[in-house]
MIDOSE-1310 file (N, C-alpha, C; in nm, 2 decimals, decimal comma, always signed):
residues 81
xxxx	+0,08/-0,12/+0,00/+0,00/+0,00/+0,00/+0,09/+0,13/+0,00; +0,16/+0,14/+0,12/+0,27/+0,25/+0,08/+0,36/+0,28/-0,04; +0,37/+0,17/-0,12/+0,42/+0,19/-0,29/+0,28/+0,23/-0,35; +0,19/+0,19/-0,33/+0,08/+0,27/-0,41/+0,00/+0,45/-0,37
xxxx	+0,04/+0,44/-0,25/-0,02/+0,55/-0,20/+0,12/+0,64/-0,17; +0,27/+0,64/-0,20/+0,34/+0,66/-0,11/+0,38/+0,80/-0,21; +0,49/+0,90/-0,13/+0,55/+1,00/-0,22/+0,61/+0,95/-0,28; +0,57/+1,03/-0,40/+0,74/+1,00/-0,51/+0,84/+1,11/-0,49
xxxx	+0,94/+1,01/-0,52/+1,12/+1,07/-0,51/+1,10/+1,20/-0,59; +1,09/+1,21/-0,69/+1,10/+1,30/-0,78/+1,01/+1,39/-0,78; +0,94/+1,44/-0,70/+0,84/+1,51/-0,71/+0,77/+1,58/-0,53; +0,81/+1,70/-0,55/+0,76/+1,74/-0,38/+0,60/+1,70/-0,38
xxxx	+0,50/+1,70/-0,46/+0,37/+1,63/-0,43/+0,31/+1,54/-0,54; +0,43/+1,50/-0,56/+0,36/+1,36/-0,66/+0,35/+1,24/-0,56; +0,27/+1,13/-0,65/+0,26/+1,03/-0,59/+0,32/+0,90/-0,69; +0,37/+0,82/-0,63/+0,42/+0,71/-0,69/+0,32/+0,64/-0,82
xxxx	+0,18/+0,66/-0,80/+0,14/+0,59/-0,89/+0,03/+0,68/-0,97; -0,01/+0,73/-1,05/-0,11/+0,76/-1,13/-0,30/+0,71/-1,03; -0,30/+0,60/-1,03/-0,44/+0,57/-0,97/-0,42/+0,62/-0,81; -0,25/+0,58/-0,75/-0,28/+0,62/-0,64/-0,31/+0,82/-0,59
xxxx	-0,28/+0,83/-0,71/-0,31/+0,99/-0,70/-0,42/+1,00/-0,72; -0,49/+0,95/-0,78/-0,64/+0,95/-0,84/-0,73/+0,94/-0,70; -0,69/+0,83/-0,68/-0,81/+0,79/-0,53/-0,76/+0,88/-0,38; -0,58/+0,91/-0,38/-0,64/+1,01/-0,29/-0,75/+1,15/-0,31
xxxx	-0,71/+1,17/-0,43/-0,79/+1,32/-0,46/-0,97/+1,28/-0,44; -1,07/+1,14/-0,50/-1,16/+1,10/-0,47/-1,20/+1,10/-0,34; -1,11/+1,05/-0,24/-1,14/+1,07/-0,09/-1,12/+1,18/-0,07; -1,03/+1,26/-0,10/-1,03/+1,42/-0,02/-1,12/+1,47/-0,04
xxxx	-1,19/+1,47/-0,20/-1,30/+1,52/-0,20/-1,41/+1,50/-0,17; -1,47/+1,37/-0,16/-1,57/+1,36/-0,07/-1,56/+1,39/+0,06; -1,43/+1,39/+0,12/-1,44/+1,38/+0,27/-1,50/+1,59/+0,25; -1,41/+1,67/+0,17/-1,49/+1,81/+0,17/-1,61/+1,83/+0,14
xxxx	-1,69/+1,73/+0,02/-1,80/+1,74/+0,01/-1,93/+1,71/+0,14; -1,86/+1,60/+0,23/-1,88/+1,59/+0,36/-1,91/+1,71/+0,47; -1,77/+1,75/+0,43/-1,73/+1,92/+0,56/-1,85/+2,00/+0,52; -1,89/+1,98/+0,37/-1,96/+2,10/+0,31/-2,09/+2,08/+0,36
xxxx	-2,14/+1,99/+0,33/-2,26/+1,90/+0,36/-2,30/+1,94/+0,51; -2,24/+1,89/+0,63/-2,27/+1,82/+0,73/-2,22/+1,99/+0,87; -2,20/+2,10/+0,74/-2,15/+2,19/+0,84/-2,22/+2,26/+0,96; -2,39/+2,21/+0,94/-2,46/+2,30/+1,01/-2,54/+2,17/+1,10
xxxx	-2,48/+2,08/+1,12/-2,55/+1,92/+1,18/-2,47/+1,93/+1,30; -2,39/+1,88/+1,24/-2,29/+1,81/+1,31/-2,10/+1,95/+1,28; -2,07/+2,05/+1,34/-1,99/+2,11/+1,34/-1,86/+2,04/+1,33; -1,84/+1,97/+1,47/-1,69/+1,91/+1,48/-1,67/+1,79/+1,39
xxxx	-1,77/+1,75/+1,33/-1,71/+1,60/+1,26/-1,65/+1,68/+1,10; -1,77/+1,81/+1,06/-1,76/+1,84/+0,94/-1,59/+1,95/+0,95; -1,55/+1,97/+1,10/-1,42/+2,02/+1,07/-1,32/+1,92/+1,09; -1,32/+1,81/+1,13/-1,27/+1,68/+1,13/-1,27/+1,63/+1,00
xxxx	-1,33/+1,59/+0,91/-1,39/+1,58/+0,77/-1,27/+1,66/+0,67; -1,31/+1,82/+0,69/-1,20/+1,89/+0,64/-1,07/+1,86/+0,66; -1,03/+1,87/+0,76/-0,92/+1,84/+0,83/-0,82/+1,70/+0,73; -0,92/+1,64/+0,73/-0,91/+1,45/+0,67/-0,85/+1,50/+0,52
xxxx	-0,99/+1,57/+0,50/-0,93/+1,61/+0,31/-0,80/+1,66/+0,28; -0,77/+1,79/+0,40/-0,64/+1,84/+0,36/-0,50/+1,74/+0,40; -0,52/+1,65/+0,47/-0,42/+1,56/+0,45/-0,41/+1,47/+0,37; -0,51/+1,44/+0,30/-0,52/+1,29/+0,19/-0,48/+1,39/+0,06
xxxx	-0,50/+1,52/+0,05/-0,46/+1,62/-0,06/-0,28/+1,64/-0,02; -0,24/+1,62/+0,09/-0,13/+1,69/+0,12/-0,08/+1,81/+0,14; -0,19/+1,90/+0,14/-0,21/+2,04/+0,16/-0,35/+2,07/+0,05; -0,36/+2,20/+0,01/-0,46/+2,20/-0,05/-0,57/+2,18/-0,22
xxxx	-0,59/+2,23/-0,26/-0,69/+2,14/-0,42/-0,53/+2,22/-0,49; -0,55/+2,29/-0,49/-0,36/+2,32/-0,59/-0,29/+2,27/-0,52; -0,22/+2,19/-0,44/-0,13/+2,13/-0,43/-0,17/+1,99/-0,48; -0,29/+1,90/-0,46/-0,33/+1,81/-0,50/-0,28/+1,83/-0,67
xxxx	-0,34/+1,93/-0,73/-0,34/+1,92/-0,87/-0,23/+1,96/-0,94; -0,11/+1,99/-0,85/+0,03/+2,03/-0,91/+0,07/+1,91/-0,87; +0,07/+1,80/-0,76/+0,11/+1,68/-0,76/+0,06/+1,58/-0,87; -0,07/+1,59/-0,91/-0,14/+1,54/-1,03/-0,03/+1,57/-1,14
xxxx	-0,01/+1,70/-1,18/+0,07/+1,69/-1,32/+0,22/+1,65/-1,29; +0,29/+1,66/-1,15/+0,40/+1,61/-1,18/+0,38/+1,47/-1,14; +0,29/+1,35/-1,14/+0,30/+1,22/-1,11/+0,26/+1,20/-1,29; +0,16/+1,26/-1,31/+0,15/+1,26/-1,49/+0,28/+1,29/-1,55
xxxx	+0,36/+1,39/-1,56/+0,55/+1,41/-1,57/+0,61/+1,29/-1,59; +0,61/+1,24/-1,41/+0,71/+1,14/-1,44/+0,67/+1,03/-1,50; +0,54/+0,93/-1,49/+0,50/+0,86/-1,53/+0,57/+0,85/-1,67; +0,53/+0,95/-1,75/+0,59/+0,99/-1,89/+0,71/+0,98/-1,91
xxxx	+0,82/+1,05/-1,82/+0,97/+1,04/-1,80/+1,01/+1,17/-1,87; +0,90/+1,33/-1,84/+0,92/+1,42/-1,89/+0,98/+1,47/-1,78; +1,12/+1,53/-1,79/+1,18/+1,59/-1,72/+1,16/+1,76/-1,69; +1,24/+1,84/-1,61/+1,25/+1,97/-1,59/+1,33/+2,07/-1,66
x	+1,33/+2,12/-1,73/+1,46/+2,24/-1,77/+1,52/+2,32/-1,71
C-alpha cells in the first residue's frame, strides 16, 4: 500500500502511482463534500472531515493538482529544464 499511496522521489507532491493519486484526490474530495454537507449538523465531525481532506490532498486542491501533473511528468519520463 505504501508503494501505491506513497510519495514520489522526484516530485515534492507527486505520488508514486497515477491511480494512487487519483483515489487520494476521490477521498479528499468527498471527505470536503462531507465538511460541506454536514457543516450545520454536526460542526466538529464536518471540521474533522475537512481536516481529513487536507491531508489525503497533502495540503490544499492546488497542491493536489500540481502533484497530479508532476505524477502525470514522471509517469511519462518528462523531465525539468
Amino acid at each position: 500500500m505504501k508503494h501505491f499511496l506513497g510519495k514520489s522521489p522526484s516530485g515534492l507532491f507527486a505520488t508514486q502511482t497515477l491511480t494512487g493519486h487519483v483515489i487520494r484526490g476521490a477521498v479528499a474530495f468527498a471527505l470536503l463534500y462531507l465538511a460541506i454537507e454536514q457543516q450545520h449538523l454536526h460542526p466538529v465531525a464536518s471540521l474533522l472531515a475537512g481536516l481529513l481532506a487536507f491531508v489525503a490532498m497533502r495540503g490544499c486542491p492546488v497542491c493536489w493538482t500540481i502533484g497530479l501533473v508532476e505524477t502525470i511528468r514522471q509517469r511519462h519520463g518528462v523531465t525539468r529544464s
